[in-house]
C-alpha positions in Angstrom: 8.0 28.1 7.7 5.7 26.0 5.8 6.5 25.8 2.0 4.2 27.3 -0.5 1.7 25.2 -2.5 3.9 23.2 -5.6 3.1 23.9 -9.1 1.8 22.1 -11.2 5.1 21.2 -12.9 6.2 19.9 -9.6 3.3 17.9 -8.8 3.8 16.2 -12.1 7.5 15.3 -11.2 6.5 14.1 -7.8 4.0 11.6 -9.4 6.4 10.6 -11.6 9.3 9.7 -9.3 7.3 9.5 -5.9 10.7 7.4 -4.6 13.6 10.5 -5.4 10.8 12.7 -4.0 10.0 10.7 -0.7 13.8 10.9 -0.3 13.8 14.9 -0.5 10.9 14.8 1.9 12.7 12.7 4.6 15.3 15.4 4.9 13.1 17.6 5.8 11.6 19.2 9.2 7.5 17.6 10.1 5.7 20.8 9.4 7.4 21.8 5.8 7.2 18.4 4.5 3.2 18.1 5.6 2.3 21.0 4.4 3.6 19.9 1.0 2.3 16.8 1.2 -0.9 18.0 2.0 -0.7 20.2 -1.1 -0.8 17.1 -3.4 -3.8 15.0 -5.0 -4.3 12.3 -2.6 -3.4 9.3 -4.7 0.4 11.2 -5.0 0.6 11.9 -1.5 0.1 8.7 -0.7 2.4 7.0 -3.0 5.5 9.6 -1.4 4.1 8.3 1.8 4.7 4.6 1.1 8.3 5.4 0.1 9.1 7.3 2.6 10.7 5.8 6.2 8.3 5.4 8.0 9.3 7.7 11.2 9.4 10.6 8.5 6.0 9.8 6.8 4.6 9.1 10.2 5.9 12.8 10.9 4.6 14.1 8.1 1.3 12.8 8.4 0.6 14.2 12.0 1.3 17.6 10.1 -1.0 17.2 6.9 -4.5 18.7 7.7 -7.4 15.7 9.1 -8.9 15.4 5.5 -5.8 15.6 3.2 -4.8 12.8 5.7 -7.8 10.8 5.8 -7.7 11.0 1.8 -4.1 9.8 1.4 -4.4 7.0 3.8 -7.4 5.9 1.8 -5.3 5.4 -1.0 -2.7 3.9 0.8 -2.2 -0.6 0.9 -3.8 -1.5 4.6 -0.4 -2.5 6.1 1.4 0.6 4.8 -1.2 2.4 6.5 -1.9 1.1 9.6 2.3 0.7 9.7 2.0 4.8 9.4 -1.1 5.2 11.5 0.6 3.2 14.3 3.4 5.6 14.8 0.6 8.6 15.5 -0.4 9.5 19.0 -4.2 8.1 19.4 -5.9 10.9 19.6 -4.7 12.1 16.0 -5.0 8.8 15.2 -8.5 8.1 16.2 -9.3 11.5 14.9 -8.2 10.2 11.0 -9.4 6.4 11.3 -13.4 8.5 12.1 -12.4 10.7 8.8 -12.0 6.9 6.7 -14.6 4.9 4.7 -16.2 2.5 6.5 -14.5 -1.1 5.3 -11.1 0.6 5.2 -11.5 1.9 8.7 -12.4 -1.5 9.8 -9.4 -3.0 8.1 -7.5 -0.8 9.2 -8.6 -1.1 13.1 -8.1 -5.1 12.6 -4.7 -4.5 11.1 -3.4 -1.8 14.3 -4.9 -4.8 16.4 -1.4 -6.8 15.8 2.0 -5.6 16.4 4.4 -5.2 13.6 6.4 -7.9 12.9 3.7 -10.3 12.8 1.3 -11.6 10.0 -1.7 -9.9 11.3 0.3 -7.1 11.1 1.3 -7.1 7.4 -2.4 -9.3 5.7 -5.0 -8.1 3.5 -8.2 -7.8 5.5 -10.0 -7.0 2.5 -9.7 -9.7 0.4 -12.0 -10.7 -2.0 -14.3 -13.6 -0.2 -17.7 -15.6 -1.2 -20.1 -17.5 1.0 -19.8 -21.4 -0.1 -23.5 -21.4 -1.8 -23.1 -18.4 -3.8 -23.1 -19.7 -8.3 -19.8 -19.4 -10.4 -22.4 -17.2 -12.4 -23.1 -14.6 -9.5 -19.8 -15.0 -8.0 -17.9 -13.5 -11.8 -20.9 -10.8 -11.6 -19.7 -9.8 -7.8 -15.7 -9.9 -9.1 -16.0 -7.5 -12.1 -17.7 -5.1 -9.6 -15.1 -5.4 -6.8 -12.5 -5.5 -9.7 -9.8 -3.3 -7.4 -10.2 -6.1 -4.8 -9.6 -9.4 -6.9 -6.6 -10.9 -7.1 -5.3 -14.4 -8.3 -7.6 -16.0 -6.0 -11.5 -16.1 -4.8 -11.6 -16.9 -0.9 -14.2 -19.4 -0.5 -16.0 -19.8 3.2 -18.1 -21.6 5.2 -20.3 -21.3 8.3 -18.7 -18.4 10.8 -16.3 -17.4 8.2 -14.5 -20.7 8.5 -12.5 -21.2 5.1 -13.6 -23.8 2.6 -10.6 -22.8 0.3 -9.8 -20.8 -2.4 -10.9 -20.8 -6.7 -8.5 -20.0 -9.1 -10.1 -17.0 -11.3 -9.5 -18.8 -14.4 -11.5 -21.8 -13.3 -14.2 -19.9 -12.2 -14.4 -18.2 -15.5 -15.0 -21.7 -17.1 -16.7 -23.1 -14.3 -20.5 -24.1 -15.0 -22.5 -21.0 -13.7 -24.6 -22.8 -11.6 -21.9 -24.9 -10.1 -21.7 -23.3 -6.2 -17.8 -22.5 -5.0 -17.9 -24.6 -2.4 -17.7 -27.2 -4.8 -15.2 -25.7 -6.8 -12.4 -24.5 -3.9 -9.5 -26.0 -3.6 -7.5 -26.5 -0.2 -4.8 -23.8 0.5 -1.2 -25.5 0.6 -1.0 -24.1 3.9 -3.0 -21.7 6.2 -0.8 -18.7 8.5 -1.9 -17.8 12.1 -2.5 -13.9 12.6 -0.1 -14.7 15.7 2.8 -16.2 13.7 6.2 -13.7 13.1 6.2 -12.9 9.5 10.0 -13.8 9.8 8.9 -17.2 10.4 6.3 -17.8 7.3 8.4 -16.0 4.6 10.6 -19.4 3.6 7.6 -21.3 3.8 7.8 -24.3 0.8 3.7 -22.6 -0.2 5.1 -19.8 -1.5 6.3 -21.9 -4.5 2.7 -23.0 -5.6 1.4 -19.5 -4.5 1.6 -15.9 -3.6 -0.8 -15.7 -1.7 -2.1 -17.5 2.0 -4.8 -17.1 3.7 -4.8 -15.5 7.3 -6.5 -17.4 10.3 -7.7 -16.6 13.7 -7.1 -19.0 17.0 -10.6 -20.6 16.0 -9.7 -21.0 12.1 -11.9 -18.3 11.0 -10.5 -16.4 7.9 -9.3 -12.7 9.0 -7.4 -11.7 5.6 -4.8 -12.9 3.3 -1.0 -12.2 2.8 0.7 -11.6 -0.2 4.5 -12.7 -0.1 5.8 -9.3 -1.7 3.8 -7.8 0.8 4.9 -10.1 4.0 8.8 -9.1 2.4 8.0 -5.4 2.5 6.6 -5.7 5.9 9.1 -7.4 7.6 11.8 -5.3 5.8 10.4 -1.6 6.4 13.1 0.4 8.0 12.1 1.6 11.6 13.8 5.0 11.6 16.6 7.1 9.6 18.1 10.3 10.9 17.0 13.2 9.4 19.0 16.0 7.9 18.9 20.2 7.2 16.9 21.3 4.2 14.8 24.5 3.9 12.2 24.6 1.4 10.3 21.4 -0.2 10.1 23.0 -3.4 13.5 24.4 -3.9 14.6 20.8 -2.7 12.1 19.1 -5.4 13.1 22.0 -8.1 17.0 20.6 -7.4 16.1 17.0 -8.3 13.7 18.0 -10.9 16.2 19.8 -12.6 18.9 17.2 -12.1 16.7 15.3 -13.7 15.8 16.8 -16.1 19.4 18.5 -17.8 20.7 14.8 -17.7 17.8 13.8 -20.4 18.8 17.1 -22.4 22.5 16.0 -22.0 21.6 13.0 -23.6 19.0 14.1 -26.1 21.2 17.4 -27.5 23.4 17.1 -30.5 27.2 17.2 -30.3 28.6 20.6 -30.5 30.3 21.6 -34.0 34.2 22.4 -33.3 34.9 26.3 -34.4 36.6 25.2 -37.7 33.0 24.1 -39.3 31.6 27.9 -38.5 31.5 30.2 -41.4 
């Protein structure tokens, strides 16, 4: 039977510690932990989804209703959910990619394009990019609105998206603001094919001037960009876990909540008196 909807009190724990929750939830059977999950604010949802294995989050997904879905996949990195989206049978999967945002459902379609294990796989399709001709002035403009997709690095290209190289945000910020980017990018210290294993690229010597590469097709065009905690993440994500007995979401939650909760008062109550100071 499906568990009732958590209370408020719960919720706030769940946000809180979205990794001891995600390890109540994987105990549980498909249909209690999606309704619970389905019960949450999206942005929670989707954080318990991201620490959760993926077989069981994959689970609970297919058991949340199409919007609460849709809405916690939105708030989910691309490779966590197209790792989760994957796992889904395509009808239900076609049935949430239709549900998504426009960009994110085409990230998300180029991402499911590779298998996992690969860089495809596991890269950024969204990251932040700037035709070559575009001003150091118009380009800081376009960053502070598009703040949640700036990182460390502007992606600079060319004709058919071929990559000119990347500008440091802090030399763009004292760049000349009619100086054009194509001027101001720098060559990547290396470039990673889509096609390459990400268990191949992760020692890389780059990744000690950088944390981030950019992502290539077979014609050099620029698909996306990996971030090395990312490209870690990816290739370490468990595959499956066994699953255990459990029989209500919130009575499992309300355990660790209170477990929680009684050590903090442990800590935070005085000592007891002994009998002999009574009177």
């Amino acid at each position: 039977m499906a568990s009732p909807a958590p209370n408020p009190l719960t919720v706030a724990f769940v946000a809180a510690h979205p990794r001891d929750a995600a390890r109540v939830l994987d105990r549980l059977e498909a249909e209690t932990e999606g309704a619970f999950a389905a019960a949450l604010p999206p942005g929670t949802a989707a954080a318990v989804l991201r620490h959760m294995t993926p077989r069981a989050a994959a689970a609970c997904l297919s058991h949340m209703g199409e919007d609460a879905a849709a809405a916690a996949i939105e708030s989910l990195e691309t490779a966590a959910a197209a790792a989760l989206l994957r796992r889904l049978d395509e009808t239900r999967r076609e049935g949430l990619l239709v549900r998504l945002t426009p960009r994110v459902q085409r990230s998300l379609r180029t991402v499911i394009g590779y298998a996992e294990g690969l860089v495809g796989a596991a890269m950024d399709p969204l990251a932040f990019t700037l035709a070559a001709d575009t001003l150091a002035g118009e380009a800081i403009g376009q960053a502070r609105a598009d703040r949640p997709r700036i990182g460390q690095l502007v992606w600079v290209l060319g004709d058919e998206n071929r990559l000119a190289g990347g500008v440091d945000v802090r030399d763009l910020l004292i760049a000349a603001p009619e100086a054009r980017l194509g001027a101001l990018a720098r060559a990547a210290p290396a470039t990673l094919s889509a096609r390459a294993r990400l268990d191949a690229v992760l020692d890389l010597a780059a990744w000690r001037t950088t944390a981030v590469l950019p992502v290539l097709d077979r014609d050099q065009r620029f698909l996306g960009a990996l971030d090395h905690a990312a490209a870690r993440d990816a290739a370490g994500r468990a595959v499956d876990e066994p699953g255990g007995d459990a029989s209500s979401t919130v009575l499992a939650l309300a355990d660790l909540f209170w477990g929680a909760s009684c050590r903090l008062f442990a800590v935070a109550a005085p000592a007891p008196r002994d009998a002999a100071d009574d009177g």
